[in-house]
Residue frames as a rotation matrix with the C-alpha (Angstrom) as fourth column:
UNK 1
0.580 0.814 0.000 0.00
0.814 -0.580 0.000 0.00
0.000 0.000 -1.000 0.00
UNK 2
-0.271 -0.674 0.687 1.52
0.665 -0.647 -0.372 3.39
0.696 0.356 0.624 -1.23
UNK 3
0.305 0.561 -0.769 1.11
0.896 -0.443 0.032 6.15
-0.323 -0.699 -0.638 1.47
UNK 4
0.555 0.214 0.804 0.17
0.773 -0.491 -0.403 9.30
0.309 0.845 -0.437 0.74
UNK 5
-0.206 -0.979 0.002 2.54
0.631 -0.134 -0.764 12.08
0.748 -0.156 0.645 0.16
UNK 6
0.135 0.305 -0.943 2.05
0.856 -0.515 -0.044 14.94
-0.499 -0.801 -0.331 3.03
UNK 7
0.654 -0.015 0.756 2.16
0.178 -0.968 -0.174 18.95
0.735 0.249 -0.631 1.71
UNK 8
-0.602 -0.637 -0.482 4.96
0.781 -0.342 -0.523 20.79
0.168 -0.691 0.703 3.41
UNK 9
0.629 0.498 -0.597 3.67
0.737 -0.625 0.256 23.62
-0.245 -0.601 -0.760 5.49
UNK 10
-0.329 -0.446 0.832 4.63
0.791 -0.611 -0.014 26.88
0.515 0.654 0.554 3.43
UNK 11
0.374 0.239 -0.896 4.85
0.713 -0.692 0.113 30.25
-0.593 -0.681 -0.430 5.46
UNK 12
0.488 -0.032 0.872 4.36
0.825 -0.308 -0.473 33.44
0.284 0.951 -0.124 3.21
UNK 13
-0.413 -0.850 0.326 5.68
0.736 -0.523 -0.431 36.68
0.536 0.062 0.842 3.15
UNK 14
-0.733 -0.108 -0.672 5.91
0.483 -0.778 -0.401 39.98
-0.479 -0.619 0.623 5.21
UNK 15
0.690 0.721 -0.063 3.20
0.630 -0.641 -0.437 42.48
-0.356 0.262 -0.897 4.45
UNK 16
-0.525 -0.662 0.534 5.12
0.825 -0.550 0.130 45.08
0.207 0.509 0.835 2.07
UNK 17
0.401 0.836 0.376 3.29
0.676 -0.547 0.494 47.91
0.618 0.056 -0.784 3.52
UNK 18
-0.592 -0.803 0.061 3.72
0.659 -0.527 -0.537 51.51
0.463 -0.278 0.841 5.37
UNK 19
-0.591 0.350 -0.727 2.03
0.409 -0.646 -0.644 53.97
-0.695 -0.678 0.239 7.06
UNK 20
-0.530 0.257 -0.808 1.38
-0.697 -0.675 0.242 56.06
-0.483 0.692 0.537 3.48
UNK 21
-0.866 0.281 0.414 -0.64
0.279 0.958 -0.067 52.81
-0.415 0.058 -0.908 2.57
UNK 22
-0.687 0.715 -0.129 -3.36
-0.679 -0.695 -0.239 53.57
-0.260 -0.077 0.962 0.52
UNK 23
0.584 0.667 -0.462 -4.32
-0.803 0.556 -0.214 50.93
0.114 0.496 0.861 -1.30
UNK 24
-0.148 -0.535 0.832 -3.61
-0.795 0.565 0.222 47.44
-0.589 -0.628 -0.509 -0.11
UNK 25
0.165 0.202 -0.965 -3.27
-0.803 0.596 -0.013 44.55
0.573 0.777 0.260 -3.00
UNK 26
-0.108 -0.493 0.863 -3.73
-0.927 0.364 0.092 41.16
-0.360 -0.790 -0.496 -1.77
UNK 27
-0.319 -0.073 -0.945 -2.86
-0.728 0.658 0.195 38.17
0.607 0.750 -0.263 -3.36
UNK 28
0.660 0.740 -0.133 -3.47
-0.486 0.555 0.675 34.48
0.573 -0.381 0.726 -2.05
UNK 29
0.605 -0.752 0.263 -0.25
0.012 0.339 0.941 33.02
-0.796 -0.566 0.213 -1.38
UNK 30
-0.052 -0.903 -0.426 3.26
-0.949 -0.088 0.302 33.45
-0.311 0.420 -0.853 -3.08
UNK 31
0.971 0.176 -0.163 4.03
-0.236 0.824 -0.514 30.66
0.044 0.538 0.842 -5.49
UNK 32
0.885 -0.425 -0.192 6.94
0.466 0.805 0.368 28.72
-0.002 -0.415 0.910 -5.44
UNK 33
0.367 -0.447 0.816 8.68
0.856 -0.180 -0.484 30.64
0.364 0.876 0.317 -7.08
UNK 34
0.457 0.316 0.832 8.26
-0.070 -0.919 0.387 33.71
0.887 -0.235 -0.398 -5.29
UNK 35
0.967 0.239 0.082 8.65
-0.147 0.268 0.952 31.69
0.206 -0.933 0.295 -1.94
UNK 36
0.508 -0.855 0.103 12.17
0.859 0.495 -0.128 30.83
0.059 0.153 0.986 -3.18
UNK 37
-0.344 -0.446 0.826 13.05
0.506 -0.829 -0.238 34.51
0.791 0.336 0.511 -4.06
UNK 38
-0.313 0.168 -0.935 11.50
0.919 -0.192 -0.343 35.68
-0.237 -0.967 -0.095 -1.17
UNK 39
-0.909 0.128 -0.396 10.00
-0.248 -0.930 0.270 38.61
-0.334 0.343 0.878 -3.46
UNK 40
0.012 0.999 0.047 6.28
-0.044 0.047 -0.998 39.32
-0.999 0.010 0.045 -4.11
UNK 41
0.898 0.438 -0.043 4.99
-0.063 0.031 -0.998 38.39
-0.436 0.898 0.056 -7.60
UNK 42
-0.325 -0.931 -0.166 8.84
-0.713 0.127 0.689 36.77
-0.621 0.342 -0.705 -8.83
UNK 43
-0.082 0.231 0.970 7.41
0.703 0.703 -0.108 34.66
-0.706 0.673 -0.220 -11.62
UNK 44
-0.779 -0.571 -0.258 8.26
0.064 -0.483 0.874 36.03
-0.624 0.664 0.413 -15.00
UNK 45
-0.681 0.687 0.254 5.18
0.428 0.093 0.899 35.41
0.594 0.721 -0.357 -16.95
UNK 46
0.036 0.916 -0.399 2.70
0.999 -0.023 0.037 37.15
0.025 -0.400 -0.916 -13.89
UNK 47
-0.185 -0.657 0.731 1.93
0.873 -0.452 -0.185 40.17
0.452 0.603 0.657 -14.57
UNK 48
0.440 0.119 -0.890 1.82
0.869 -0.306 0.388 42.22
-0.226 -0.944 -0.238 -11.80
UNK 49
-0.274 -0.743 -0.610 5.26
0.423 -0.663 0.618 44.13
-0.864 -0.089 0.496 -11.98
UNK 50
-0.760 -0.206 0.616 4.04
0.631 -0.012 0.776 44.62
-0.153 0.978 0.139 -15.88
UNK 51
0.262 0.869 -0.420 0.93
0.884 -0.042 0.465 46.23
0.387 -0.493 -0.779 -14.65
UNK 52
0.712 -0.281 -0.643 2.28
0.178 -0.814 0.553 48.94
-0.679 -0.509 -0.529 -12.27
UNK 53
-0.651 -0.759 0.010 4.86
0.558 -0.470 0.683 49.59
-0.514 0.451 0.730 -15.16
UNK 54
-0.449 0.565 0.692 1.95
0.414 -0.555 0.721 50.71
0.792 0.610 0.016 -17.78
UNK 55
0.373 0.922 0.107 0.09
0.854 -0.385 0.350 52.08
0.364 -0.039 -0.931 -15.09
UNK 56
0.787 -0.204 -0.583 3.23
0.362 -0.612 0.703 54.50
-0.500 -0.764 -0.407 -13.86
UNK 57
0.981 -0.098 -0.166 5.34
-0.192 -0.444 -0.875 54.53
0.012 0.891 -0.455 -16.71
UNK 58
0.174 -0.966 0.191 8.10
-0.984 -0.160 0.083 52.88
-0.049 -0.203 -0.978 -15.07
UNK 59
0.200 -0.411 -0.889 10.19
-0.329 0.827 -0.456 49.61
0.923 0.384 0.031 -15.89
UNK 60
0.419 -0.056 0.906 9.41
-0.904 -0.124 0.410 48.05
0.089 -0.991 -0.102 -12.65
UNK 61
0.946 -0.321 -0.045 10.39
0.279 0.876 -0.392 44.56
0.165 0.359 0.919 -14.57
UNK 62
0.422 -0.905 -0.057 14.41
0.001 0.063 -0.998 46.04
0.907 0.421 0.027 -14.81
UNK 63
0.231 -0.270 0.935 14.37
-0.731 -0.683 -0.016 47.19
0.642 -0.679 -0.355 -11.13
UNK 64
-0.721 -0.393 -0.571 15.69
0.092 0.762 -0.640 45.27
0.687 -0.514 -0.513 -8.60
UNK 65
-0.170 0.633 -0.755 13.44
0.775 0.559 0.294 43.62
0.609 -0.535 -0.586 -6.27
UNK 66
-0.063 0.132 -0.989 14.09
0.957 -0.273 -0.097 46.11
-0.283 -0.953 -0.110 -3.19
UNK 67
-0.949 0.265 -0.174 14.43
-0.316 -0.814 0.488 49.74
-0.012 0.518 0.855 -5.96
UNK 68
-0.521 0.853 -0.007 10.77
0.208 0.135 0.969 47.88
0.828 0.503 -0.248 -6.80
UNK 69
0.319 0.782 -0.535 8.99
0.880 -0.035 0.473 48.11
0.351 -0.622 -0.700 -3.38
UNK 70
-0.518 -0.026 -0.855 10.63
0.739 -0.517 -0.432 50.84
-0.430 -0.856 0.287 -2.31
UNK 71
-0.966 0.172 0.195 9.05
-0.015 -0.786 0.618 52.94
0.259 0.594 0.762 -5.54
UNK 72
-0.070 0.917 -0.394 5.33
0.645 0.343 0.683 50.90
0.761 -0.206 -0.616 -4.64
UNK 73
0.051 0.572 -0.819 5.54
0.970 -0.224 -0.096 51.79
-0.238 -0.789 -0.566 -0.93
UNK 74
-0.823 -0.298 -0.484 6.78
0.197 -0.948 0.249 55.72
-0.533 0.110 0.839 -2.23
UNK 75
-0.684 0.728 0.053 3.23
-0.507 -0.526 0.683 56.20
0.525 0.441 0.728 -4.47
UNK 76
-0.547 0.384 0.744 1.19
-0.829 -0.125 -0.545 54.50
-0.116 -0.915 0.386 -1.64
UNK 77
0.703 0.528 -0.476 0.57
-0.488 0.846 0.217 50.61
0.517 0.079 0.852 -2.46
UNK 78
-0.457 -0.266 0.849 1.19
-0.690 0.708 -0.150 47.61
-0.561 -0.654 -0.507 -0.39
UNK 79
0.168 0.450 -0.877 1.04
-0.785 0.599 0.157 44.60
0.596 0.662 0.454 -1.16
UNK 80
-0.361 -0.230 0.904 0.17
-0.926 0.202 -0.319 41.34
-0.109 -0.952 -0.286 0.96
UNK 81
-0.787 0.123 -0.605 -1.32
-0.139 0.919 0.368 37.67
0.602 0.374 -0.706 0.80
UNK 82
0.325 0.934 0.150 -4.66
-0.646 0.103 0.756 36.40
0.691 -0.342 0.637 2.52
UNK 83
0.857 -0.159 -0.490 -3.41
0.481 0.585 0.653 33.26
0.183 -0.795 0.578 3.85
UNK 84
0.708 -0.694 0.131 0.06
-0.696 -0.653 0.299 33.38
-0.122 -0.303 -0.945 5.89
UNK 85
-0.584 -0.690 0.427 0.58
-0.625 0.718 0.306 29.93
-0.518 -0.089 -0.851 5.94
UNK 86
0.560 0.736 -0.380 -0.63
-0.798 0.355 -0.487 26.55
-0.224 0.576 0.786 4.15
UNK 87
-0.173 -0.310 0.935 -0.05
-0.073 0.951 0.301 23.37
-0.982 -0.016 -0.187 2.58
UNK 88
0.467 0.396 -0.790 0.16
-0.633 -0.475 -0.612 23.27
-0.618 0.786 0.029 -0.76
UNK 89
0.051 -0.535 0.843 1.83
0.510 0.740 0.438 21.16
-0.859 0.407 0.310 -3.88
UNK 90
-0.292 -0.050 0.955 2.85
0.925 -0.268 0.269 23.20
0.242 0.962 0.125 -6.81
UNK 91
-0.806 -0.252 -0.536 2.18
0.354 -0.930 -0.096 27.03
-0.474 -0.267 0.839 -6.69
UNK 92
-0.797 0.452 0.401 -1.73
0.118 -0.534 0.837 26.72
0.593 0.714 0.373 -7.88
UNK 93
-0.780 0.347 0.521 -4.07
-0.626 -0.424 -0.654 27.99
-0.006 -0.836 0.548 -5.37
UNK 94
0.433 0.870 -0.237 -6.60
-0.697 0.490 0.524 24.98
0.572 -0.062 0.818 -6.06
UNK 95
0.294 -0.477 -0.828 -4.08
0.264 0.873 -0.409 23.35
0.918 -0.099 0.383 -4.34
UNK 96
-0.428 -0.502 0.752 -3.98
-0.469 -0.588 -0.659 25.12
0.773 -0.635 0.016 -1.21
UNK 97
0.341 0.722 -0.602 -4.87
0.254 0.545 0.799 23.53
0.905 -0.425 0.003 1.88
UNK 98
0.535 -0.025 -0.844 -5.11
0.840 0.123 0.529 24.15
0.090 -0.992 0.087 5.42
UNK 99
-0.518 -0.261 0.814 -4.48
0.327 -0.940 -0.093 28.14
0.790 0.218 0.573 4.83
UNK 100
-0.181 0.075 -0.981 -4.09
0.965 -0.181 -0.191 30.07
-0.192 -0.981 -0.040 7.83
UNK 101
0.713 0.324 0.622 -6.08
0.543 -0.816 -0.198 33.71
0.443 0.479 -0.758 7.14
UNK 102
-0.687 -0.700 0.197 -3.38
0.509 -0.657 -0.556 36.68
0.519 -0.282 0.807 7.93
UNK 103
-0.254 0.128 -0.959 -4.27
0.943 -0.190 -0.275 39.19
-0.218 -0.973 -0.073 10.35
UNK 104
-0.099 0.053 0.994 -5.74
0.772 -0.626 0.110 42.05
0.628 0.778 0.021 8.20
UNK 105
0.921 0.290 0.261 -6.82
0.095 -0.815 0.572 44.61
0.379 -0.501 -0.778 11.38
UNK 106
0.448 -0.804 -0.392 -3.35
0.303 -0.276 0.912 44.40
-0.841 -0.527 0.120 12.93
UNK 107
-0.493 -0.636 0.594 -2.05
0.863 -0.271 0.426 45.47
-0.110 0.722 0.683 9.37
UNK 108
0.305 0.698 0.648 -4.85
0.624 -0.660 0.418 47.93
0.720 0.277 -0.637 8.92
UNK 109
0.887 -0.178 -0.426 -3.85
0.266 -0.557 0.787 49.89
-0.377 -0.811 -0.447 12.45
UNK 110
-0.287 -0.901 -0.324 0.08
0.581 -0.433 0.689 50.32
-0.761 0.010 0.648 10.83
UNK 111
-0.831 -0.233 0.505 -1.67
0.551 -0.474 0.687 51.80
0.079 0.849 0.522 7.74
UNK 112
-0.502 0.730 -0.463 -3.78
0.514 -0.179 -0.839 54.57
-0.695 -0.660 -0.286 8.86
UNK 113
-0.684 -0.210 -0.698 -3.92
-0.444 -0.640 0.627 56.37
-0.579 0.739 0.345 5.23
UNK 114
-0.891 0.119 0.439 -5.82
0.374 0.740 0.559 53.03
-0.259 0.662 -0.703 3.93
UNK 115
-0.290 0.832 -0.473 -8.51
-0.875 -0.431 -0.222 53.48
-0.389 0.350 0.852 1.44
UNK 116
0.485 0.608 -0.628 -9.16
-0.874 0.361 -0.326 50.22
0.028 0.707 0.706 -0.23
UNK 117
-0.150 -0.390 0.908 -8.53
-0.336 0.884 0.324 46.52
-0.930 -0.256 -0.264 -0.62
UNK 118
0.182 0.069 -0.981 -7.67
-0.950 0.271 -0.157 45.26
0.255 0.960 0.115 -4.06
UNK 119
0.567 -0.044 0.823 -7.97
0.021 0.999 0.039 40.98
-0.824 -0.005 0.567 -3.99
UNK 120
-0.081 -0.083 -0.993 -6.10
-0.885 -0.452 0.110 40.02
-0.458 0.888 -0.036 -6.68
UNK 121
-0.700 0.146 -0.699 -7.88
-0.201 0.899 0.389 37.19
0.686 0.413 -0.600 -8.32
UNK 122
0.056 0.947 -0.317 -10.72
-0.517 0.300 0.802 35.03
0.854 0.119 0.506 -7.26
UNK 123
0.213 0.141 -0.967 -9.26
0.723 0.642 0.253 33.02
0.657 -0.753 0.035 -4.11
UNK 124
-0.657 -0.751 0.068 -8.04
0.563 -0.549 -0.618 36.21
0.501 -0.368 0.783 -2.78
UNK 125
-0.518 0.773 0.366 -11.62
-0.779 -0.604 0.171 37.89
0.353 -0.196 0.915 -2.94
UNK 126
-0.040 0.514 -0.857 -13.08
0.492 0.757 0.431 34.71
0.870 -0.404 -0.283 -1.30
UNK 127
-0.394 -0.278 -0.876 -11.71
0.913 -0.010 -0.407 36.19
0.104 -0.961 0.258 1.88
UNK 128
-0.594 0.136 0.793 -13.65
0.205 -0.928 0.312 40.02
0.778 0.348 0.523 1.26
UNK 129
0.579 0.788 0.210 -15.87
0.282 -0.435 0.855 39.33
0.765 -0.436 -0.474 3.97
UNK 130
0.374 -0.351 -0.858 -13.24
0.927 0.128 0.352 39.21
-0.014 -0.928 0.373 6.39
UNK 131
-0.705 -0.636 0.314 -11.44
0.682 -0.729 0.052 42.47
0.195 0.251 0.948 4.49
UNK 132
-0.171 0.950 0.261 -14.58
0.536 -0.132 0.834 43.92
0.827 0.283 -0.486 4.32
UNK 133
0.779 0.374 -0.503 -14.93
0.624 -0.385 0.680 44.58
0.061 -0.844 -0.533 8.05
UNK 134
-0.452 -0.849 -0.274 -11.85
0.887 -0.461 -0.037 47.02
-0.095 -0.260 0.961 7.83
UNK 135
0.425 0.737 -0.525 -14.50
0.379 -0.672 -0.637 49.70
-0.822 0.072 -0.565 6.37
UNK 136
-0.332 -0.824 -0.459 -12.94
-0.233 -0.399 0.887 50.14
-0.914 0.402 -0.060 3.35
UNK 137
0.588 0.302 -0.750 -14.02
-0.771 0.491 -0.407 49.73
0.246 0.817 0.521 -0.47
UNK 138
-0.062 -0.671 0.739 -13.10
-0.219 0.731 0.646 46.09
-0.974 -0.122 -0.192 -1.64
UNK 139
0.244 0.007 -0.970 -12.08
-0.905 -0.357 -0.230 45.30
-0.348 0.934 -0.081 -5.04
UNK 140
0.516 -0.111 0.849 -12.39
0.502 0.843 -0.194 41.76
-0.695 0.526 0.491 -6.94
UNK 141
0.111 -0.684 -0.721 -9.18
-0.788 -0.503 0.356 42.68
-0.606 0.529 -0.594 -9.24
UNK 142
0.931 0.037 -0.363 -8.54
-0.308 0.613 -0.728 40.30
0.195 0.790 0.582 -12.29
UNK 143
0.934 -0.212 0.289 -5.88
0.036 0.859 0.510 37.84
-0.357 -0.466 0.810 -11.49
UNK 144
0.768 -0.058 -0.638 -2.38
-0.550 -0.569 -0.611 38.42
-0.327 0.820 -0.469 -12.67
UNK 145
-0.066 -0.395 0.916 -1.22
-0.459 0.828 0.323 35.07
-0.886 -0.399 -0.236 -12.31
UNK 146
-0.552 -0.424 -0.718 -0.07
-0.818 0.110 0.564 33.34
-0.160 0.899 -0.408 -15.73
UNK 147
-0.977 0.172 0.123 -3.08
0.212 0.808 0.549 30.86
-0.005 0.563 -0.827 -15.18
UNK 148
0.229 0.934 -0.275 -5.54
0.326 -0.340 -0.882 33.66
-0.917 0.112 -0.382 -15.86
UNK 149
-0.836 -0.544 0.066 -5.08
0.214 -0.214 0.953 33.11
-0.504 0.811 0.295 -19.41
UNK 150
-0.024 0.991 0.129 -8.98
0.999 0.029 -0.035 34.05
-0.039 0.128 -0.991 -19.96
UNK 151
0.665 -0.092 -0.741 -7.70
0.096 -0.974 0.207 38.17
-0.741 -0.209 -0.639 -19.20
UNK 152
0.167 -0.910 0.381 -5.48
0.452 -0.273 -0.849 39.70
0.876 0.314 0.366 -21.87
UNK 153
-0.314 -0.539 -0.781 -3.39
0.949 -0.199 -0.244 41.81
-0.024 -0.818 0.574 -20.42
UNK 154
-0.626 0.602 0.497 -5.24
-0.228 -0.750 0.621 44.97
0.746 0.275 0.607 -22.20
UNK 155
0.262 0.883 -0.390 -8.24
0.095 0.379 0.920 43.59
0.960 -0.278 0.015 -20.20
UNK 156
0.708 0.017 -0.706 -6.82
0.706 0.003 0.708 43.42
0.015 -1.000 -0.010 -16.80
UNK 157
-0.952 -0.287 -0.104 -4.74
0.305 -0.917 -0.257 46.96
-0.022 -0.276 0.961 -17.04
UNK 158
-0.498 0.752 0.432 -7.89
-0.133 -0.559 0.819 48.52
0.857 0.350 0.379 -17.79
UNK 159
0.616 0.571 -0.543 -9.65
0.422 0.342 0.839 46.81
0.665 -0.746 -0.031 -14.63
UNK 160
-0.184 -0.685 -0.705 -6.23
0.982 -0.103 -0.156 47.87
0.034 -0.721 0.692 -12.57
UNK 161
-0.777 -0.396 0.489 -6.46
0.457 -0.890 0.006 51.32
0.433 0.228 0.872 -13.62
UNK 162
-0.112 0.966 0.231 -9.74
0.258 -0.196 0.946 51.71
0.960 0.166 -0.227 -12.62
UNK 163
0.723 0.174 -0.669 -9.40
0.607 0.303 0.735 50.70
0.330 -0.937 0.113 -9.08
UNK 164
-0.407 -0.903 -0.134 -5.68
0.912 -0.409 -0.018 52.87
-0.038 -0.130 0.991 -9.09
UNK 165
-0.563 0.206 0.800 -7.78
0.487 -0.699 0.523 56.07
0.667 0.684 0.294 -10.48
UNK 166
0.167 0.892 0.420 -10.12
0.150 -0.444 0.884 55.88
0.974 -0.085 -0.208 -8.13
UNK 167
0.777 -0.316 -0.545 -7.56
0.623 0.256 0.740 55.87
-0.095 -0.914 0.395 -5.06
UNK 168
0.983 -0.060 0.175 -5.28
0.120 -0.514 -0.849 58.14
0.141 0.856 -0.498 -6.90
UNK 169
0.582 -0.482 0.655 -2.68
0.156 0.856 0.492 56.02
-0.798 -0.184 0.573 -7.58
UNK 170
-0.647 -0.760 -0.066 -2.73
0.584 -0.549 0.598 57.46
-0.490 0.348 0.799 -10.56
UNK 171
-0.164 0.241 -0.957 -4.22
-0.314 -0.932 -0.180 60.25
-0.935 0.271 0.229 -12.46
């Protein structure tokens, strides 16, 4: 009889956030990839960093990792994960299990500036009811994970911008 394999228990990243928080992007959990680099959204094909380049005009793809958050936390975005921890196999969020939720009001007290909660993607906004109780808009954002091939990327800037505009993020 073959026994089955366990999930390692995967603990995500720091909250990338500051006081000047305005707008708070949360993803679901760092993929493997990420988890390895120890850097938010470090898969090449997701297109996050590609995103906040068209929506600020800057090559946030050439910057190094730490030139890259410090420019985010400097125009007033953060960026965090729902769960903190989990079990998981592979780096696709149907595959999470046993996902400890993160602690969104003790983040919400360091950022007193917040206006808004962007989910990004569909398991992220599962968790809105809990974001929700911060008093803040919440935003179902279009995934920018390389298996939301259903979004061009025209299609989800356009949804980003929206949600950036109206937090003025940008102009």
């Amino acid at each position: 009889m073959k026994s089955a394999v366990v999930p390692q228990r995967l603990v995500g990243l720091p909250p990338l956030a500051s006081p000047e928080t305005r707008l708070l992007v949360l993803g679901s959990f760092p993929g493997g990839r990420s988890l390895a680099m120890q850097q938010y959204y470090a898969h090449p094909q997701n297109h996050f960093w590609k995103i906040l380049s068209a929506l600020w005009n800057t090559d946030f793809v050439a910057m190094p990792y730490e030139d890259r958050c410090n420019a985010i936390l400097a125009r007033g975005l953060g960026v965090w994960d729902v769960y903190a921890a989990c079990e998981r196999e592979g780096s696709l969020d149907t595959s999470i299990r046993n996902a400890e939720v993160n602690d969104f009001a003790s983040l919400a007290r360091r950022c007193p500036q917040l206006q808004a909660i962007g989910h990004n993607g569909g398991e992220s906004f599962r968790h809105a009811r809990h974001t929700s109780q911060l008093g803040v808009p919440v935003y179902r954002l279009p995934s920018t994970s390389p298996a939301n091939a259903s979004w061009s990327f025209e299609r989800k800037l356009t949804a980003w911008r929206e949600v950036f505009t109206r937090h003025a993020l940008v102009s």
